[in-house]
N, C-alpha and C positions, 0 to 999 in steps of 0.2 A: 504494500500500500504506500504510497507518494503522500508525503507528507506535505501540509501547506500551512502557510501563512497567515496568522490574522494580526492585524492589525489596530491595538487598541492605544487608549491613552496612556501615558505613563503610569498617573494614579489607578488607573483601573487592573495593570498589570503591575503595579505594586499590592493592590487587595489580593490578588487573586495569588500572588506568593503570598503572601500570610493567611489565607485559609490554605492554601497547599501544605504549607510548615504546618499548619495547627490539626493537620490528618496524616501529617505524616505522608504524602508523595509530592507528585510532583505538579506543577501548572498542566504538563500537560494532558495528566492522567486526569487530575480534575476537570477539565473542560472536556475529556471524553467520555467520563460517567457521567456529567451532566446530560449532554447531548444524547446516550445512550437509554436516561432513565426518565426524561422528563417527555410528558405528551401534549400534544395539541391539544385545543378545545374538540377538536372533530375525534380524536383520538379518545377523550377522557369521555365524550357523549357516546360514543360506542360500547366505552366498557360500563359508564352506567346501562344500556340496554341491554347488554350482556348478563349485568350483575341482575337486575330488576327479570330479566326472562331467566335467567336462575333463581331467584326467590322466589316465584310465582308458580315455576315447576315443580319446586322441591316441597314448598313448605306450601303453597297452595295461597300466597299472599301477596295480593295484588297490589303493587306502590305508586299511588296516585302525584298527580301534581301539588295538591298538597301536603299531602305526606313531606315529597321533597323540599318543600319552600318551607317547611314546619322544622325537619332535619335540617336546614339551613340557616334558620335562623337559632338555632341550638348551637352550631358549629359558629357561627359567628361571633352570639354573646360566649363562648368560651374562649375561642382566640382573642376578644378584646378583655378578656380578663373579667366577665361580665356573671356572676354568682350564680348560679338557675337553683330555685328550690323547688317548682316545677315537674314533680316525676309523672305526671300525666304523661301515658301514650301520646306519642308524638302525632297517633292519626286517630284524625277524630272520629272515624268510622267504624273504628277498630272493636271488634267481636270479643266476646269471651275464646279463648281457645277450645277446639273441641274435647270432650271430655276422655280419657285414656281408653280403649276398651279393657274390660278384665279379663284376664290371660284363665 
């Protein structure tokens, strides 16, 4: 594989050596697991369809649009550091689970 060249600011390739040192390799290793591991939005809408036609088949649970914008806004107030006491099911449509049969 031909290796090539990018081209960035000084400062930007001064961060990118001090997160490289603070993992332990190197700039260029880091800019390739980057680029290896991160997805596009078209990429990340795929594997939510992906995941959602997996729960739906397995577990027989259908994830609605608001579901996800209820899940969203959960994931939001916790990245902004934002408290939830909150343990209500996230879908408001949400059923008792069915009950076990006995063996």
């Amino acid at each position: 594989m031909a290796d090539a060249m990018i081209r960035v600011p000084a400062h930007v390739r001064d961060r990118l050596a001090v997160l490289a040192e603070a993992q332990g390799t190197s700039i260029r290793s880091l800019i390739q697991r980057f680029a290896e591991s991160t997805l596009t939005q078209a990429e990340r809408d795929e594997k939510a369809d992906q995941v959602k036609e997996y729960i739906a088949t397995h577990f027989g649970v259908v994830v609605t649009e608001a579901d996800e914008e209820a899940m969203q806004r959960m994931i939001d107030a916790s990245v902004n550091g934002a408290e939830t006491t909150d343990t209500t099911d996230c879908r408001s449509d949400a059923a008792d689970p069915p009950a076990a049969e006995a063996a």
